[in-house]
C-alpha positions in Angstrom: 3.3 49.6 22.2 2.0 53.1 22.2 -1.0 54.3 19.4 0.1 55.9 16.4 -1.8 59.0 18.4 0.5 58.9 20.6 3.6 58.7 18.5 2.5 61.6 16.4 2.1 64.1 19.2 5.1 62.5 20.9 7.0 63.5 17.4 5.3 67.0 17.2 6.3 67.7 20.7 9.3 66.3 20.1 9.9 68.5 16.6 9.2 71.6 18.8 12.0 71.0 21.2 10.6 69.0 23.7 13.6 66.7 24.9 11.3 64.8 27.5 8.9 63.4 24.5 12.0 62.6 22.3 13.2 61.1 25.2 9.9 59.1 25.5 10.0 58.0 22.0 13.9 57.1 22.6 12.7 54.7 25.7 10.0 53.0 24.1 12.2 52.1 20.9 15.3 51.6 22.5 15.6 47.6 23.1 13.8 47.2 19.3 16.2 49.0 17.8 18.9 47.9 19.2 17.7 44.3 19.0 17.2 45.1 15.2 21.0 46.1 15.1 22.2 43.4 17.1 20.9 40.7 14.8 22.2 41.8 11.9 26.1 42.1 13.0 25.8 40.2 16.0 28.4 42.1 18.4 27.1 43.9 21.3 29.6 46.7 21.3 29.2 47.7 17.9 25.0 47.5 18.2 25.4 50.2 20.9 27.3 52.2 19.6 25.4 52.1 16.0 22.1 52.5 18.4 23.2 55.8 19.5 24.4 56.7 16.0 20.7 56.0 14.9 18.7 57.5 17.6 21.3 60.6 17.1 20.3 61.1 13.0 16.7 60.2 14.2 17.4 63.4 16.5 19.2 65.4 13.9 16.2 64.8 11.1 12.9 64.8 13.3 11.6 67.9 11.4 11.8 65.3 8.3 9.6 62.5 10.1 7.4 65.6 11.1 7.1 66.8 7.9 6.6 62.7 6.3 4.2 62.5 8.9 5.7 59.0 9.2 5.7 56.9 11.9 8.0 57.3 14.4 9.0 53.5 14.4 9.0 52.9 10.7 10.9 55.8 10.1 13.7 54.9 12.9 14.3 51.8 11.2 14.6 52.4 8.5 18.0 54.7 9.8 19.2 52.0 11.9 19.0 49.3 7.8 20.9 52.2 6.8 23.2 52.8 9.8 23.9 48.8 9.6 24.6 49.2 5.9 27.3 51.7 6.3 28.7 49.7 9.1 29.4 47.2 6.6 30.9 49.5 4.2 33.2 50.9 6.4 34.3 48.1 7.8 38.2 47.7 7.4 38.5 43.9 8.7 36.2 40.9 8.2 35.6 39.1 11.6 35.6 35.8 11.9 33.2 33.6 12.8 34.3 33.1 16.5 34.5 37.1 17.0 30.9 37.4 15.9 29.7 34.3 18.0 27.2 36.3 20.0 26.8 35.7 23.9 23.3 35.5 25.0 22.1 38.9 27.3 19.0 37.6 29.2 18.5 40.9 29.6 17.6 41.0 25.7 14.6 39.7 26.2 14.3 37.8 23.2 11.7 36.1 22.4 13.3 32.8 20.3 12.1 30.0 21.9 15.7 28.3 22.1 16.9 25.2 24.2 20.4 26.6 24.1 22.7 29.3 23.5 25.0 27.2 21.3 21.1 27.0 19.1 20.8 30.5 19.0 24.3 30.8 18.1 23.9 28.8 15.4 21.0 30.3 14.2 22.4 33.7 14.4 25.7 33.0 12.5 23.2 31.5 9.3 20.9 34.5 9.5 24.4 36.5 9.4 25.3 34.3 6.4 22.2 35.5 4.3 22.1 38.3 1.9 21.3 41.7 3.4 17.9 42.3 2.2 16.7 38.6 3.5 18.6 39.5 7.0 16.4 42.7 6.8 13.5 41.3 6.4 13.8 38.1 9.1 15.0 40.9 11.4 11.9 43.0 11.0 9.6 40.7 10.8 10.3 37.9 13.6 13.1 39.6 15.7 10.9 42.8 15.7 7.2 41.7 15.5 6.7 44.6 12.7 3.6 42.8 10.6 4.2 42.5 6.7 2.9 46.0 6.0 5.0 47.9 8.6 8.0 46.0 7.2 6.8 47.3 3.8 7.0 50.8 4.6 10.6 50.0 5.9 12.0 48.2 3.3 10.0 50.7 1.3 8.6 47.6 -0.7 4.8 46.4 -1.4 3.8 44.3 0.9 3.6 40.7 -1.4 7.0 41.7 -2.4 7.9 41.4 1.2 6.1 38.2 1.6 8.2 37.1 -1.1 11.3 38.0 0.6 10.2 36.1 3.4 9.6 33.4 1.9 12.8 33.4 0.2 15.1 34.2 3.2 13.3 31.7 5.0 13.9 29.0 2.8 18.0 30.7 2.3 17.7 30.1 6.0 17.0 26.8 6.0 19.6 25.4 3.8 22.0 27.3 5.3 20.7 25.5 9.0 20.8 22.1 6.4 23.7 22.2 4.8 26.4 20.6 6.7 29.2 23.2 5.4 26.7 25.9 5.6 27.8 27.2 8.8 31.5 27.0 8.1 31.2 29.4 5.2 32.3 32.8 5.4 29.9 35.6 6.4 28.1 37.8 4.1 27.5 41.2 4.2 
């Protein structure tokens, strides 16, 4: 994790033209993002491709994170909620429950501690069957490791209504895991 220092000069440098610090910043947020996207619609294709697409606005607007002054990593994703947000709205077709079954990438390096793959798959279709704003909020907070006030600034939210939401996506989360139809039911968006 680099300093909030060193993100702000990396951003400066960065808002200037240099290519080599945005490229820095790119490297060092890469796998979160993309983990970020990943849990949240579950299909490696499309979390690349909406990866780029975030790192690309994140490009395109620097001079507005420059301006915020915001962090680098707050700022980024909060682009990649909205990038998955219009993913969603354009979609054309539902998937089905098997299309969105994820395979497991060792190389993710994620940090669940899971006996199987068929676990994590389970647990990734019932985070997937959540509302948006609790799949936001599990996703920041254990996917990501952001603490309760980083996710805040995200979800631009105070940080006990955060806690909130994690308490109640946690306990969503459970029934869902519970309920013996729960992971048969279509997927929400």
């Amino acid at each position: 994790m680099i300093s909030e220092a060193q993100e702000h000069f990396l951003v400066e440098k960065a808002h200037q033209g240099d290519k080599n610090a945005y490229g820095d910043l790119y490297e060092h947020y890469l796998d979160d993002v993309y983990r970020y996207v990943y849990f949240r619609i579950g299909n490696h294709q499309d979390a690349e491709d909406l990866t780029e697409t975030v790192f690309i606005k994140a490009w395109q607007s620097l001079a507005r994170c420059y301006a915020e002054k915001a962090l680098f990593r707050r700022w980024v994703f909060r682009i990649a909620g909205n990038a998955v947000i219009d993913h969603y709205r354009t979609a054309k077709q539902a998937l089905s429950i098997e299309e969105t079954t994820p395979v497991i990438d060792e190389t993710m390096n994620l940090e669940l501690n899971m006996d199987t793959t068929e676990e994590v798959s389970r647990l990734l279709t019932a985070v997937r069957q959540l509302s948006a704003v609790h799949q936001h909020v599990l996703v920041l907070r254990f996917a990501n490791g952001l603490n309760t006030e980083e996710a805040a600034r995200v979800l631009d939210r105070s940080p006990g209504a955060v806690r909130v939401l994690q308490h109640r996506a946690l306990k969503a989360l459970q029934e869902v895991m519970l309920s013996p139809e729960g992971l048969t039911e279509g997927l929400t968006e």
